[in-house]
N, C-alpha and C positions, 0 to 999 in steps of 0.2 A: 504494500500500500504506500500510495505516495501522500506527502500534504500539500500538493499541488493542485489536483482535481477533489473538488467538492463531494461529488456522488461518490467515490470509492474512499474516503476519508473518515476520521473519528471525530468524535470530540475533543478527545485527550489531543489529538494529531492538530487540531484547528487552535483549539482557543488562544496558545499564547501564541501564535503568529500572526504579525504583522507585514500585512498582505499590502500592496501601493497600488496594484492593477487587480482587475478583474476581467474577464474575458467570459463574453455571453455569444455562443454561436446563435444564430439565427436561422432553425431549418422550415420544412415544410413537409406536410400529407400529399403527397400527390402522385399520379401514373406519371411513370418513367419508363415509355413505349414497350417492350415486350418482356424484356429481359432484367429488369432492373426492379426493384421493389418500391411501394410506395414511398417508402422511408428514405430516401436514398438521402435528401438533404442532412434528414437527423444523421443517419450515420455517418456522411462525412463529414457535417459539421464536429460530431467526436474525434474522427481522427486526423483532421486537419488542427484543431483546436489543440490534442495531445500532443500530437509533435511539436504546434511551435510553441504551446507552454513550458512544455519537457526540455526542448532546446532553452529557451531564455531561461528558464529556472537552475539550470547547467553550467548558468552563463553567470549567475548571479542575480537575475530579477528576482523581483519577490510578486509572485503572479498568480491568479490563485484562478482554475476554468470552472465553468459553471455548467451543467447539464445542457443541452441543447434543448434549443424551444423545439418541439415536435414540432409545432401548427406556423404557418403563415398564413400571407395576402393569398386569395389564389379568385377571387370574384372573375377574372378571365378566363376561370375553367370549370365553371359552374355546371355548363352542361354534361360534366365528365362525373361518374361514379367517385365517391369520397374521397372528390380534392375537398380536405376541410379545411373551409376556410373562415379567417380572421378578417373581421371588415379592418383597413385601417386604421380608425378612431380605437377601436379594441385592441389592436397591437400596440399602437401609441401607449395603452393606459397599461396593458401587461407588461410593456419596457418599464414603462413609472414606475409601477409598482414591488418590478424588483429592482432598479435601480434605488430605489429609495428605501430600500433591504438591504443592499449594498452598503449605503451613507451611514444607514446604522449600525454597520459593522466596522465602521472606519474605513471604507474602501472610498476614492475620491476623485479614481480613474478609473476607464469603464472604457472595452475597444465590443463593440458588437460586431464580432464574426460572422458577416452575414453569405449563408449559404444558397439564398433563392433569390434572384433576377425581380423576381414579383414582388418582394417582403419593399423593395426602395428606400431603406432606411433613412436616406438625409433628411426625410420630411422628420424622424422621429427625434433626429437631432434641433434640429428648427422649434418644432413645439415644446421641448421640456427644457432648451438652451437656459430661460430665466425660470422654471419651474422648481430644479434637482439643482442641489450645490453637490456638483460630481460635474467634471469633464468628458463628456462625450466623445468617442471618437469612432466612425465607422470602417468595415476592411469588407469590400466584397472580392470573395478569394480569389473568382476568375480574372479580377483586372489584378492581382498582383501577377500572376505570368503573363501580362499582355505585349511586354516586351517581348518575350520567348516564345509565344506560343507556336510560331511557325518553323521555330527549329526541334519543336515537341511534337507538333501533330499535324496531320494532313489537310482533316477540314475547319471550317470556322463555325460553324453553326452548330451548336451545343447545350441539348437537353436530352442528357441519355444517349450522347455522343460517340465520339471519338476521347476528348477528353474525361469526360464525367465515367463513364465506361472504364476508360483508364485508371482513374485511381480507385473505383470499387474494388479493381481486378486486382489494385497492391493492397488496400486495406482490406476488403471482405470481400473474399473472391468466390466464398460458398455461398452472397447473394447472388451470385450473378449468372444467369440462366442459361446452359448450352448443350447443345444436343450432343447425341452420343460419340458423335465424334468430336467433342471440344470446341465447337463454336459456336458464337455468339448467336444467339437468336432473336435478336431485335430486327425490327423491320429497320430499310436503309435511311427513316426519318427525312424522308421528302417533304418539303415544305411549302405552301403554296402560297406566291407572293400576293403582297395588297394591290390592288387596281389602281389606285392612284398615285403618280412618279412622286407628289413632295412628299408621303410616306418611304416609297422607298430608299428616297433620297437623305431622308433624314430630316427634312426640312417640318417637318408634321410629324408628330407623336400619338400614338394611339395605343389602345390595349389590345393586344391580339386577341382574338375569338380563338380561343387553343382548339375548340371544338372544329373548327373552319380552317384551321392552317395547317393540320397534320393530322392523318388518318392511322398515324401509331400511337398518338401524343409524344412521338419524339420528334426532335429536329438535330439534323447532324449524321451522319452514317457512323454508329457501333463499331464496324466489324474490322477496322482496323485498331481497336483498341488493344493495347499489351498489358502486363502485367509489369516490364520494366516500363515502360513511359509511365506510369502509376507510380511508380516504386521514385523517378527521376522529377515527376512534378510534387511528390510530395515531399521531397527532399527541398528542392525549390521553395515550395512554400513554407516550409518549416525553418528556414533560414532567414527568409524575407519577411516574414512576419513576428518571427522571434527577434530576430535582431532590433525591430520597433519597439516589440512590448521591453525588451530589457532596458533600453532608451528611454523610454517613458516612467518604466519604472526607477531610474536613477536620477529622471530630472524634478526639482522642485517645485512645489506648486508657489509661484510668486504674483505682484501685482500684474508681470508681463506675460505670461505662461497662455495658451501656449507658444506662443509669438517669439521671437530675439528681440531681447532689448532693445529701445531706440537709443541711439546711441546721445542725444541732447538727453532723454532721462538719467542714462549715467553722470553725463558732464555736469549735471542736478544737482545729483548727488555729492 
């Protein structure tokens, strides 16, 4: 047992530690085209979460992870069998409500590990900015390899992927569904585009009808997914995200934080 992770921890292991970070993944209920289980977010919200905790705590953070939210946003996927979903304002008040569980434990930094595209956390940071005296900070895990991604994977489109595929196959490889001869059995996650150019262009924002854009509920082709690309982005991100939480957990919470000084404030001084 570690006194890192919340859920697998004691009493005796918690009380006298003095934690700086908290780290709340943020997963989701939802189909994850044929092969992949509804859970897929909660699960790798845990194992994305362990690794870079375990990494910064190795390092010297004092960092303490938090069970993953099972449930997200998912009102985009309504018409689909139990995506359970969290209206916004509800996720909003379930982040409150443990963050301010947190404040009561002396915690006063807080990275919400968010594992679903859908959940959009900045708003949750926005709404409780003057509400929580705790520092907010959001990590959605796909843009930390956005730099890398193309010398990791083949395609770009990814829900129950090529990438997402990947790392179940290094973390929990007995979810992941394949026929008797060892392959993937997700359909290829063809996607079908919106009718209007400024949506595809980017230029217009919408919520995709999940029911309407993919007859697997995936997007992204599976079946080039491995077990080492899994095994090499979660390496990645257990690096990249750890090396933040340790950062953050050695720096001070001051008038300037989390900002650098301006430097006429020091000459202030």
């Amino acid at each position: 047992m570690s006194s890192w992770e919340l859920a697998t921890s004691t009493y005796a292991q918690i009380r006298d530690q003095a934690y700086e970070v908290a780290v709340l993944p943020l997963g989701a209920t939802e189909p994850h085209n044929f092969h992949l289980p509804y859970g897929t977010d909660r699960f790798e919200g845990d194992a994305v979460g362990r690794a870079a905790v375990e990494w910064a705590e190795n390092r010297g953070g004092r960092v303490i992870l938090l069970p993953t939210l099972p449930y997200g946003i998912e009102s985009n996927m309504s018409a689909l069998p139990f995506a359970m979903n969290l209206n916004p304002t509800t996720m909003i008040a379930v982040v409150r409500d443990l963050v301010e569980s947190l404040r009561s434990s002396g915690v006063r930094k807080v990275l919400l590990l968010n594992m679903h595209g859908g959940n959009e956390p900045k708003s949750i940071l926005r709404e409780l900015y003057n509400q929580v005296d705790v520092h907010l900070f959001v990590c959605n895990w796909y843009e930390v390899v956005a730099d890398c991604y193309d010398d990791l994977f083949e395609h770009r489109e990814d829900h129950a992927g090529e990438m997402e595929t990947s790392l179940m196959l290094s973390a929990f490889p007995d979810l992941v569904s394949r026929d008797d001869q060892g392959r993937i059995e997700g359909a290829d996650g063809a996607v079908q585009p919106c009718r209007f150019e400024a949506v595809q262009r980017g230029w217009v924002r919408i919520s995709r009808p999940w029911h309407a854009l993919t007859a697997s509920t995936g997007s992204g082709d599976p079946r080039l997914a491995t077990r080492e690309k899994g095994d090499r982005l979660l390496q990645i991100l257990a690096e990249r995200i750890g090396s933040f939480l340790v950062e953050l957990s050695a720096s001070a919470i001051d008038a300037s934080f989390p900002m650098v000084p301006r430097k006429d404030a020091d000459d202030a001084n």
